[in-house]
N, CA, C, O and CB atoms as a CASP TS submission, in Angstrom:
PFRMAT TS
TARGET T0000
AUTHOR 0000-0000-0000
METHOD Language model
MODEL 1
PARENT N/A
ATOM      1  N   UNK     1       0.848  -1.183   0.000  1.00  0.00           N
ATOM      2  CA  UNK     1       0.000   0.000   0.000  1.00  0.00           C
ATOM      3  C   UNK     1       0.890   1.242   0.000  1.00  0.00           C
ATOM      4  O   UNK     1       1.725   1.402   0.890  1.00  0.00           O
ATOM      5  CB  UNK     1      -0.963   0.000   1.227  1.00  0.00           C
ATOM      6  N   UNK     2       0.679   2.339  -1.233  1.00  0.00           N
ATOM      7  CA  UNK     2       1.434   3.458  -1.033  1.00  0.00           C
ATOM      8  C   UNK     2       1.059   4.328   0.175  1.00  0.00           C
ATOM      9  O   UNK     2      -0.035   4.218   0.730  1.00  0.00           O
ATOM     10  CB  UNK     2       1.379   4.199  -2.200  1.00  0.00           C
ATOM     11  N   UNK     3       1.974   5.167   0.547  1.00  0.00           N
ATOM     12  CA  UNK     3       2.271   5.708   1.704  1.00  0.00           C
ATOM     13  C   UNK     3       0.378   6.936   1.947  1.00  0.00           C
ATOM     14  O   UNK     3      -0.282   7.138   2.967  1.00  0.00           O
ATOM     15  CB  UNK     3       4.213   6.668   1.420  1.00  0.00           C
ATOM     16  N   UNK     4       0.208   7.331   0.799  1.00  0.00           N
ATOM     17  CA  UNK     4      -0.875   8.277   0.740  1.00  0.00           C
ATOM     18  C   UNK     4      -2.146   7.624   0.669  1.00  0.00           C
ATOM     19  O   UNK     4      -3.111   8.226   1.141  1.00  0.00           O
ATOM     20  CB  UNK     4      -0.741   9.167  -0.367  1.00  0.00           C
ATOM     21  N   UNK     5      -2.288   6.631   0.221  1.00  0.00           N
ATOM     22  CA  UNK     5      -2.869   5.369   0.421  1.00  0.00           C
ATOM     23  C   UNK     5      -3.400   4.971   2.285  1.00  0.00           C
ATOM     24  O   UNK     5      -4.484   4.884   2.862  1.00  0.00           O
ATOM     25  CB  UNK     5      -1.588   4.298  -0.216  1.00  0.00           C
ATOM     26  N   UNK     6      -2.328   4.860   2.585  1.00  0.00           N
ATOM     27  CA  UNK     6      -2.432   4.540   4.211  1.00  0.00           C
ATOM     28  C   UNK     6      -2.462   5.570   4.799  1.00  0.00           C
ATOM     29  O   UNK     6      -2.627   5.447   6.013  1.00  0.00           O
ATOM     30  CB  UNK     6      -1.389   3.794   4.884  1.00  0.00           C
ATOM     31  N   UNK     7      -2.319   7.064   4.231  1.00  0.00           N
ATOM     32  CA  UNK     7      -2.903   7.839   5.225  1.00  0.00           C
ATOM     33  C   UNK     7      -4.019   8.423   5.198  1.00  0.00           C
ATOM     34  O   UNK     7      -4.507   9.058   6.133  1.00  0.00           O
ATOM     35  CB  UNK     7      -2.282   8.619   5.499  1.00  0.00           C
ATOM     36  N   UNK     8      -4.426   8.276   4.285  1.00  0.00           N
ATOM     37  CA  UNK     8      -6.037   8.700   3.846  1.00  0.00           C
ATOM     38  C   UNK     8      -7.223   7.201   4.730  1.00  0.00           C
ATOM     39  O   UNK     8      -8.257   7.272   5.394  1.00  0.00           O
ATOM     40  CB  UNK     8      -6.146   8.618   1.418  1.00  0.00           C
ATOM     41  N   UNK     9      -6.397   6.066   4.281  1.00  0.00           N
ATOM     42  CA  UNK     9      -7.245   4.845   5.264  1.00  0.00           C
ATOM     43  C   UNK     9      -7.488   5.184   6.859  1.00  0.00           C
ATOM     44  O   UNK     9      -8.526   5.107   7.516  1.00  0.00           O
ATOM     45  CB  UNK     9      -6.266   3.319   5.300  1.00  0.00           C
ATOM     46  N   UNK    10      -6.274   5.552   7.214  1.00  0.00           N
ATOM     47  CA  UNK    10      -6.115   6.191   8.991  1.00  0.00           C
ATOM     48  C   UNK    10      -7.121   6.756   8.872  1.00  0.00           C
ATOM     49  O   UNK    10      -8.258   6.323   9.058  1.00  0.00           O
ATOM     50  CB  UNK    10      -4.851   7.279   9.638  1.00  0.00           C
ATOM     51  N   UNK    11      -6.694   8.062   8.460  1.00  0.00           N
ATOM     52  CA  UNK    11      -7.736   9.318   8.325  1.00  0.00           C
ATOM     53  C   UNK    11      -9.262   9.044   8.282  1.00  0.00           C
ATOM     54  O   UNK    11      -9.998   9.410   9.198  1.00  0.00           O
ATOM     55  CB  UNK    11      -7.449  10.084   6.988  1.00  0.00           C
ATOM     56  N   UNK    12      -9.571   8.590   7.526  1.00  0.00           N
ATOM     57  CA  UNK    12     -11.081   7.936   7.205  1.00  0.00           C
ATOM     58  C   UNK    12     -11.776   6.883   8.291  1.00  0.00           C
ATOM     59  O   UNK    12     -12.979   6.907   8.552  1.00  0.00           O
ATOM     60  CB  UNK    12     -10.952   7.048   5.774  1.00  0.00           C
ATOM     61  N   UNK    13     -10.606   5.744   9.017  1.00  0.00           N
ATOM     62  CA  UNK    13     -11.013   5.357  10.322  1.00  0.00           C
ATOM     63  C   UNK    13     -11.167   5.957  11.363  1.00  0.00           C
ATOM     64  O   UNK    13     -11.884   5.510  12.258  1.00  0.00           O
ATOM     65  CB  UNK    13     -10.469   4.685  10.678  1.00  0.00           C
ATOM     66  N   UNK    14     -10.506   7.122  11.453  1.00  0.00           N
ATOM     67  CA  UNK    14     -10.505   7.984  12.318  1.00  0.00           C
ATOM     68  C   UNK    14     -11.711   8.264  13.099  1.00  0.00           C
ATOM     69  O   UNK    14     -12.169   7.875  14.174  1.00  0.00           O
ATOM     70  CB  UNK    14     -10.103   8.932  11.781  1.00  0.00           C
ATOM     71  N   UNK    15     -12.298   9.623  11.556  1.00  0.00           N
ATOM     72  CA  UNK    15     -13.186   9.794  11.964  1.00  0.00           C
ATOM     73  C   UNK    15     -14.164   9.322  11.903  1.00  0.00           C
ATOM     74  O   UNK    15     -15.187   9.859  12.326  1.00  0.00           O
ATOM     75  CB  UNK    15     -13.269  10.411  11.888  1.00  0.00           C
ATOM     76  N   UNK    16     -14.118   8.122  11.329  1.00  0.00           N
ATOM     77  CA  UNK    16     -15.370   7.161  11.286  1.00  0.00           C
ATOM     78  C   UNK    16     -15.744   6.511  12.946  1.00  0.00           C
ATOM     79  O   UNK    16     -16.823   6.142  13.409  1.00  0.00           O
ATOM     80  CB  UNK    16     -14.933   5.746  10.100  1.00  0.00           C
ATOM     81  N   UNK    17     -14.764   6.545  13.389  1.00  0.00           N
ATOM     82  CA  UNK    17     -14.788   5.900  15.275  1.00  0.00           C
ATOM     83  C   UNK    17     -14.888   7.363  15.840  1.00  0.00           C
ATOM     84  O   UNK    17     -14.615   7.475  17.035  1.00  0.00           O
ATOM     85  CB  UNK    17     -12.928   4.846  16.099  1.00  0.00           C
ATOM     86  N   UNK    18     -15.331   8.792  14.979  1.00  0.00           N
ATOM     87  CA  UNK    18     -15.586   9.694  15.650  1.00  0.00           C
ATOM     88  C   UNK    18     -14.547  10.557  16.166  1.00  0.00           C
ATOM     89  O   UNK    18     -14.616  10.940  17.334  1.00  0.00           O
ATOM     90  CB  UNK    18     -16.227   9.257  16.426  1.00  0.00           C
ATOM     91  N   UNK    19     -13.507  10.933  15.345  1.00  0.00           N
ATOM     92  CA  UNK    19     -12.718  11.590  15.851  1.00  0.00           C
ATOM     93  C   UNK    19     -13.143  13.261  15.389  1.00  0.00           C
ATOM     94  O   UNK    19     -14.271  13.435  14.928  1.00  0.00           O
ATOM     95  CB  UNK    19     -11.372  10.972  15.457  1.00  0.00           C
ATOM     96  N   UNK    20     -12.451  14.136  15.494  1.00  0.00           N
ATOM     97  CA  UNK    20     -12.689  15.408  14.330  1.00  0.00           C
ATOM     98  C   UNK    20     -11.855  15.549  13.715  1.00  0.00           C
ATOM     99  O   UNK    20     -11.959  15.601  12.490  1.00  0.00           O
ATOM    100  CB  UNK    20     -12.915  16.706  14.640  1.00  0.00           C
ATOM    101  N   UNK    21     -10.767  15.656  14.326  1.00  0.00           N
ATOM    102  CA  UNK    21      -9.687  15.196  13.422  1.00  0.00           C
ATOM    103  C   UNK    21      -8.602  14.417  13.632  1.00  0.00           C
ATOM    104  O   UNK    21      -8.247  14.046  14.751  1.00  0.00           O
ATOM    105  CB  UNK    21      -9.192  16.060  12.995  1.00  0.00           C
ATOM    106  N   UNK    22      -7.962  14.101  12.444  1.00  0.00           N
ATOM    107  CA  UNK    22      -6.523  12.849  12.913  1.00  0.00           C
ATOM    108  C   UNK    22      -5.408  13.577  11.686  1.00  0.00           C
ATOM    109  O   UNK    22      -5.671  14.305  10.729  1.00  0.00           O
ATOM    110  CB  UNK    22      -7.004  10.411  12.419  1.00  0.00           C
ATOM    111  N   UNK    23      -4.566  13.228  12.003  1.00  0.00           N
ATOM    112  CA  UNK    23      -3.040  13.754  11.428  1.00  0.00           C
ATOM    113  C   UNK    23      -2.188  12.367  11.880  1.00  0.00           C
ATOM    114  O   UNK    23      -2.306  11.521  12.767  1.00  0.00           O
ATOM    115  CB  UNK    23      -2.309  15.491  12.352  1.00  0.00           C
ATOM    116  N   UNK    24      -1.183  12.642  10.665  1.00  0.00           N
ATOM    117  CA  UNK    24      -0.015  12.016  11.017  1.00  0.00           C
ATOM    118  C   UNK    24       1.474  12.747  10.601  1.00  0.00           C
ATOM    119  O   UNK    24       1.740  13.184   9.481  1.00  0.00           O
ATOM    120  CB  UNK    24      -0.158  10.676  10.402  1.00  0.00           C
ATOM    121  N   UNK    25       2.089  12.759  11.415  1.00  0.00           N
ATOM    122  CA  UNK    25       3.480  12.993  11.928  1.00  0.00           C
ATOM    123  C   UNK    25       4.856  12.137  12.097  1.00  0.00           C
ATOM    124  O   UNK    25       4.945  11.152  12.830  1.00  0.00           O
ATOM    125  CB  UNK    25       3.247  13.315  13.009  1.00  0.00           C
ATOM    126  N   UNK    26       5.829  12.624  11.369  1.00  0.00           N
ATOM    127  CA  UNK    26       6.832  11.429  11.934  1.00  0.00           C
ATOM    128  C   UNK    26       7.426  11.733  13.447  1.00  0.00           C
ATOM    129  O   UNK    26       7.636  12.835  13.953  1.00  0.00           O
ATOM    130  CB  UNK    26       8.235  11.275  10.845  1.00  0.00           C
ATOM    131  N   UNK    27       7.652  10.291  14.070  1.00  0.00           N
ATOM    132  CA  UNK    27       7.942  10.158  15.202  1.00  0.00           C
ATOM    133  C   UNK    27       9.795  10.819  15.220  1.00  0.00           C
ATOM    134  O   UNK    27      10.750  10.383  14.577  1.00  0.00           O
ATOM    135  CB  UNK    27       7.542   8.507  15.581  1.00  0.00           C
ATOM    136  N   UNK    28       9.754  11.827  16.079  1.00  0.00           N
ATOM    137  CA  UNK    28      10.749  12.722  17.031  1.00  0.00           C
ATOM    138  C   UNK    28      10.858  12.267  18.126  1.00  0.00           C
ATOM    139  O   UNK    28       9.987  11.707  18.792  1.00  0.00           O
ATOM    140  CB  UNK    28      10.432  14.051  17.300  1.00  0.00           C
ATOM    141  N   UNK    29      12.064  12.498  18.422  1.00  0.00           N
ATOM    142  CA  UNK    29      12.155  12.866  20.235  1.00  0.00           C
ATOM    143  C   UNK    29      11.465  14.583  20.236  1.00  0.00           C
ATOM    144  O   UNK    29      11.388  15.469  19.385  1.00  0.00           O
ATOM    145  CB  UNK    29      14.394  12.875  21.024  1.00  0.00           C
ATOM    146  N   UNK    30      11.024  14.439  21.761  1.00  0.00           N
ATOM    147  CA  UNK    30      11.020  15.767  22.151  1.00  0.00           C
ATOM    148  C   UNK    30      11.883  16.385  22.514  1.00  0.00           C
ATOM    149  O   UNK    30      12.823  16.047  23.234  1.00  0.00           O
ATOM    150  CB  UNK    30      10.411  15.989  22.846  1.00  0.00           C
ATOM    151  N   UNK    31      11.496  18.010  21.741  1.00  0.00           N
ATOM    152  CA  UNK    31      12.465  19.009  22.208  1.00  0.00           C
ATOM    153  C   UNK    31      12.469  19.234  23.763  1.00  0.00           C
ATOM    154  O   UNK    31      11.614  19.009  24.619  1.00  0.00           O
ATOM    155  CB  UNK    31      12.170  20.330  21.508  1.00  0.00           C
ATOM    156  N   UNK    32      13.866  19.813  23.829  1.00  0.00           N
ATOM    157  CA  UNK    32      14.339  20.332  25.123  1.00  0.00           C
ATOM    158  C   UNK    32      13.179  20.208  26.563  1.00  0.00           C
ATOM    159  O   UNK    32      13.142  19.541  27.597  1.00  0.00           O
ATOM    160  CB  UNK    32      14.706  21.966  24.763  1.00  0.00           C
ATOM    161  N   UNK    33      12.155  21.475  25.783  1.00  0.00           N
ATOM    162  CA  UNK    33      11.399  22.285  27.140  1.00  0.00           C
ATOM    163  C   UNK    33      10.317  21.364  26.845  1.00  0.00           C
ATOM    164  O   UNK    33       9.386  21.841  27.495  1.00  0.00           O
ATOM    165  CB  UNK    33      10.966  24.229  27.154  1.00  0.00           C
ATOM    166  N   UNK    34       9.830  20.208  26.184  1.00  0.00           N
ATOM    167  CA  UNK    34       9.095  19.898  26.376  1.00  0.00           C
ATOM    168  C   UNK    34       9.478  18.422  26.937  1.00  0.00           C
ATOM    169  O   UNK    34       8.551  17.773  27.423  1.00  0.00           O
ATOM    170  CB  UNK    34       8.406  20.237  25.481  1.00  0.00           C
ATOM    171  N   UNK    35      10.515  17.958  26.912  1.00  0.00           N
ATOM    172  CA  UNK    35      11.310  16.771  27.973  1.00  0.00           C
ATOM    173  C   UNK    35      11.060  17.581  29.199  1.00  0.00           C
ATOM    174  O   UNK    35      10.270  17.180  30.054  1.00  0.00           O
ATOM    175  CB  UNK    35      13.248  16.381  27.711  1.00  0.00           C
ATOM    176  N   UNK    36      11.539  18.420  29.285  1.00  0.00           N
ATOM    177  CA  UNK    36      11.712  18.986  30.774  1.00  0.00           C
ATOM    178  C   UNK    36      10.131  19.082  31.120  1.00  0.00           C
ATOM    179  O   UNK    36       9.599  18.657  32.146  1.00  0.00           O
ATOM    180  CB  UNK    36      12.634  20.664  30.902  1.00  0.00           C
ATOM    181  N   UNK    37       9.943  19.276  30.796  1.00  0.00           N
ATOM    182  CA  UNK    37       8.001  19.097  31.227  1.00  0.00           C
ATOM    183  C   UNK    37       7.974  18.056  31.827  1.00  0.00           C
ATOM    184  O   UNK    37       7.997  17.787  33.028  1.00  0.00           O
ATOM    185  CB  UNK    37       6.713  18.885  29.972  1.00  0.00           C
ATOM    186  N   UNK    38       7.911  17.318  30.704  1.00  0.00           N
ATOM    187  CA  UNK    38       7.300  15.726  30.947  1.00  0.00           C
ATOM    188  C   UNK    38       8.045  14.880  32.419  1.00  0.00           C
ATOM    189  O   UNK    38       7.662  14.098  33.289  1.00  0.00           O
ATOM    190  CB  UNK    38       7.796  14.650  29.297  1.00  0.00           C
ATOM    191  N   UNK    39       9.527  15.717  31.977  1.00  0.00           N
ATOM    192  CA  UNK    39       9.808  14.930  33.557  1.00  0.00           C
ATOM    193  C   UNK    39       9.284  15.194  34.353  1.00  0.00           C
ATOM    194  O   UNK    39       8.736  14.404  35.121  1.00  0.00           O
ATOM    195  CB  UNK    39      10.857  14.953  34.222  1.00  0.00           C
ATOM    196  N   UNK    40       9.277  16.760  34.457  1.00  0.00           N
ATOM    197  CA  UNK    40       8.381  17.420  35.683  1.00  0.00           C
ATOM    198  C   UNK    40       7.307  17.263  36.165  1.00  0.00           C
ATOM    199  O   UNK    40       6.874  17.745  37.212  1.00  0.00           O
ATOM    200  CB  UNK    40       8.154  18.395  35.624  1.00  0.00           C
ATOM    201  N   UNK    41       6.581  16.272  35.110  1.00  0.00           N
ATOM    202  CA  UNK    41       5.192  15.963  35.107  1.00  0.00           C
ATOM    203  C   UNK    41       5.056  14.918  35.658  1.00  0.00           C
ATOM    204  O   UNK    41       4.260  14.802  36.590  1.00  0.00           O
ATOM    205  CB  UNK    41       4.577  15.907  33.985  1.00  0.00           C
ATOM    206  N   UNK    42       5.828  13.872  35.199  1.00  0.00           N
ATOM    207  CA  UNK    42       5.938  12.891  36.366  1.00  0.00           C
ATOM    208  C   UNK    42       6.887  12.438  37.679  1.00  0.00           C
ATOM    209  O   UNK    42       7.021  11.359  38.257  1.00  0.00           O
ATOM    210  CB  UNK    42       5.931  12.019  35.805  1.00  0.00           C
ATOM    211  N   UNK    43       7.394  13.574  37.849  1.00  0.00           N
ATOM    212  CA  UNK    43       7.931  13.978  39.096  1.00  0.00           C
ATOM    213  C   UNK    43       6.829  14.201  40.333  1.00  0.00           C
ATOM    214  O   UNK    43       6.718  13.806  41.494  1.00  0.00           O
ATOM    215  CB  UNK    43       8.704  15.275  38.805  1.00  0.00           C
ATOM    216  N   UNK    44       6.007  15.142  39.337  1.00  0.00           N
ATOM    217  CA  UNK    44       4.512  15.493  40.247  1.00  0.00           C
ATOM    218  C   UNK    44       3.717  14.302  40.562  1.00  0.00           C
ATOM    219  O   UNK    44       2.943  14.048  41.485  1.00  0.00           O
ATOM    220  CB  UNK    44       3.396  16.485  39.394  1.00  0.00           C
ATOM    221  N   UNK    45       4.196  13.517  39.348  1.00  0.00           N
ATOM    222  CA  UNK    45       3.055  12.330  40.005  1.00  0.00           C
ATOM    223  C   UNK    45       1.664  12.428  39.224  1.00  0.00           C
ATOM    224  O   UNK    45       0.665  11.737  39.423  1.00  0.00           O
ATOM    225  CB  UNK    45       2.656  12.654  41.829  1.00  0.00           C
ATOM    226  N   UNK    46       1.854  13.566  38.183  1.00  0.00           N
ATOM    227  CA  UNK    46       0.747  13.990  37.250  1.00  0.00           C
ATOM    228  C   UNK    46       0.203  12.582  36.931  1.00  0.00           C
ATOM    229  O   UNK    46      -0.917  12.225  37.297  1.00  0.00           O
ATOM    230  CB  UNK    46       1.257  14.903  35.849  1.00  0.00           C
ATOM    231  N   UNK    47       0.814  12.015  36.426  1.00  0.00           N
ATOM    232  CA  UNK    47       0.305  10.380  35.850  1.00  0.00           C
ATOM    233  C   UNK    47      -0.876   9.437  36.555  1.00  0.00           C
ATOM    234  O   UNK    47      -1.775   8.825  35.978  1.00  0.00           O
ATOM    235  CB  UNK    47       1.643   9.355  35.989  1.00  0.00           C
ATOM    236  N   UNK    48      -0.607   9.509  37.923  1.00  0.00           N
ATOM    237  CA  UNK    48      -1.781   9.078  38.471  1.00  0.00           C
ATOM    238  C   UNK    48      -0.957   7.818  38.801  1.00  0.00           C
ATOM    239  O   UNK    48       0.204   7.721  39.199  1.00  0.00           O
ATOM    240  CB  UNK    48      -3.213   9.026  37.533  1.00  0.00           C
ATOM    241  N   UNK    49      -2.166   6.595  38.440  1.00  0.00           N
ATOM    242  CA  UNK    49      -2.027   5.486  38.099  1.00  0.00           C
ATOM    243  C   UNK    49      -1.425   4.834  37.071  1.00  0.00           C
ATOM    244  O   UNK    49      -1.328   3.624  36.862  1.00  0.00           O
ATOM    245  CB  UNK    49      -2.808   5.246  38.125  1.00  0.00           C
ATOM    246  N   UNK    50      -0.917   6.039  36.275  1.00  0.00           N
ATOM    247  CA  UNK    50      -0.985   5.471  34.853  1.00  0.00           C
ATOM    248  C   UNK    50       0.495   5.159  34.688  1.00  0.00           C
ATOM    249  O   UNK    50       1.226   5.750  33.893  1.00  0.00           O
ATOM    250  CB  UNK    50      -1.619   6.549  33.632  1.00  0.00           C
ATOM    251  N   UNK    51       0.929   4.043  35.621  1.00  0.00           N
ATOM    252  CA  UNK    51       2.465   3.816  35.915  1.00  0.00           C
ATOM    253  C   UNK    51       2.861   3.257  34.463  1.00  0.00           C
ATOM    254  O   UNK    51       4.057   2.976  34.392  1.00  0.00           O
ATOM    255  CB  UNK    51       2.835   2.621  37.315  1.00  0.00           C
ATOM    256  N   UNK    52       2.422   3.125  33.764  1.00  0.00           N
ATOM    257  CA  UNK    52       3.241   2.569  32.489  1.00  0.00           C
ATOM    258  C   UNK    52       4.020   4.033  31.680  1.00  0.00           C
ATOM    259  O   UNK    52       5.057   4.136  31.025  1.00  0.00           O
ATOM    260  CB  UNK    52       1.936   1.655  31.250  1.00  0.00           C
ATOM    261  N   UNK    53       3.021   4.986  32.072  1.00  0.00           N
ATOM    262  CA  UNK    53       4.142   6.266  32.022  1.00  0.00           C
ATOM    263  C   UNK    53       5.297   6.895  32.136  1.00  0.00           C
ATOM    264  O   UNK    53       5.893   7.830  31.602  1.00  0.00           O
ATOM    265  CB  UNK    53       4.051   6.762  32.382  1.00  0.00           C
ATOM    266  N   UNK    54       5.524   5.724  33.419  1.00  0.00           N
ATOM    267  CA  UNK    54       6.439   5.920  34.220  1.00  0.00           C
ATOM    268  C   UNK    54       7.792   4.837  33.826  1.00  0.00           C
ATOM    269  O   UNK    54       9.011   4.981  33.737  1.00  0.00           O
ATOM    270  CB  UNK    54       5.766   5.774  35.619  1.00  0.00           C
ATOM    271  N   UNK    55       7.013   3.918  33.687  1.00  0.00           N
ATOM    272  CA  UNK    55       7.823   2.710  33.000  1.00  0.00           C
ATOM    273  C   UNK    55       8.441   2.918  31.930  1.00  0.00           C
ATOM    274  O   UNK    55       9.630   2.631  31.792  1.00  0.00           O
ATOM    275  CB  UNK    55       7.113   1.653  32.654  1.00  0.00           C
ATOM    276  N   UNK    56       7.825   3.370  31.160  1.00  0.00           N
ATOM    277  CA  UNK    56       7.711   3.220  29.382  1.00  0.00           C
ATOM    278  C   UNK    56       8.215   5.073  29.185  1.00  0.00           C
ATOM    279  O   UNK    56       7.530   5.830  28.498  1.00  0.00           O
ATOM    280  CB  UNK    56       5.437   2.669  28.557  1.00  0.00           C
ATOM    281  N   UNK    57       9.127   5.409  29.709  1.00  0.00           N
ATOM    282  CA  UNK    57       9.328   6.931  29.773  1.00  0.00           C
ATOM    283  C   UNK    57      10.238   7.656  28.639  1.00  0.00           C
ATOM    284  O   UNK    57      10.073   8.694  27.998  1.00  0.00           O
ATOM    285  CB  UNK    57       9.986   7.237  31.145  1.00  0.00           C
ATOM    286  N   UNK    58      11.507   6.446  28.663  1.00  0.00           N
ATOM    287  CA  UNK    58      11.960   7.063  28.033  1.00  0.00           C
ATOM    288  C   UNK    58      11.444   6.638  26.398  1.00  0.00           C
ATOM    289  O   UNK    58      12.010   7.279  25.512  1.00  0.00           O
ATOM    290  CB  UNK    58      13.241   7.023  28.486  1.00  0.00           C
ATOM    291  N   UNK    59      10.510   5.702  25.998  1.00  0.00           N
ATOM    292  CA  UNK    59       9.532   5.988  24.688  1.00  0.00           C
ATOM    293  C   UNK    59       8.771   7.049  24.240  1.00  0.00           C
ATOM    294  O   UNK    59       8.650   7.544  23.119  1.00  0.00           O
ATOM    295  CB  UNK    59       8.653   5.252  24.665  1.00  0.00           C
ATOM    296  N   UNK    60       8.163   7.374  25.561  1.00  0.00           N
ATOM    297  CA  UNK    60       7.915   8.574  25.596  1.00  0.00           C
ATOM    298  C   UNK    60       8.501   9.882  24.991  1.00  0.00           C
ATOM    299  O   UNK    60       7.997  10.736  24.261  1.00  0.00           O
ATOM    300  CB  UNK    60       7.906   8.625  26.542  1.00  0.00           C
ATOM    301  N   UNK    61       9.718   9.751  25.533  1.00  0.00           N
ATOM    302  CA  UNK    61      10.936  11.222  24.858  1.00  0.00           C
ATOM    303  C   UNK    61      11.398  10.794  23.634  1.00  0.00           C
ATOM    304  O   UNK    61      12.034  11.548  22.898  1.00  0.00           O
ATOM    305  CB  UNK    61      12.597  11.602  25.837  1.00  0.00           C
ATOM    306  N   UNK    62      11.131   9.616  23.337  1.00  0.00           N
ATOM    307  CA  UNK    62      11.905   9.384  21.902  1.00  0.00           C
ATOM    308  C   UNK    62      11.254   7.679  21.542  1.00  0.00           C
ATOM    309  O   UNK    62      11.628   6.584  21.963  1.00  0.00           O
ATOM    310  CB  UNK    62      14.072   9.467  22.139  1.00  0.00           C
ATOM    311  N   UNK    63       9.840   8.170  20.331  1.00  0.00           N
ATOM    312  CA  UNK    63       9.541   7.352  19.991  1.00  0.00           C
ATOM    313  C   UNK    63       9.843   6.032  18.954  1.00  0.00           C
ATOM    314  O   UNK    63       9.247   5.030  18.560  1.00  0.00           O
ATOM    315  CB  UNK    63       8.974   7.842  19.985  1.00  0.00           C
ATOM    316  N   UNK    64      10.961   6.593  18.803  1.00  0.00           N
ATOM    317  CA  UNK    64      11.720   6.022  17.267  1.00  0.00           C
ATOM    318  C   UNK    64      12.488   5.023  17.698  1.00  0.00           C
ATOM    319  O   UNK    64      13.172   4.382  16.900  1.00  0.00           O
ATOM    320  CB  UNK    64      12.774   7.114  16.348  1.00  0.00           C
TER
END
């Protein structure tokens, strides 16, 4: 399947399960101030429960 192909399929599942909108992006690490967030964020404990956040962190900063 060409690449425009599969993003128009996304797109169209998307909002078919009701989204408004969907995009796609290639996977980055995050910049600087927004690492520094995220640590900060779960420093706070922002996460909750959601310990796989916590686990799975540094995927988080760099999905690739």
């Amino acid at each position: 399947m060409r690449r425009a192909d599969l993003t128009s399929s996304i797109r169209a599942e998307a909002l078919k399960l009701g989204f408004f909108k969907a995009g796609i992006v290639p996977a980055r690490s995050l910049p600087p101030f927004a690492e520094n967030h995220f640590n900060a964020w779960l420093a706070n404990g922002f996460h909750g429960r959601m310990e796989y956040m916590e686990r799975q962190a540094a995927k988080r900063r760099d999905p690739r």
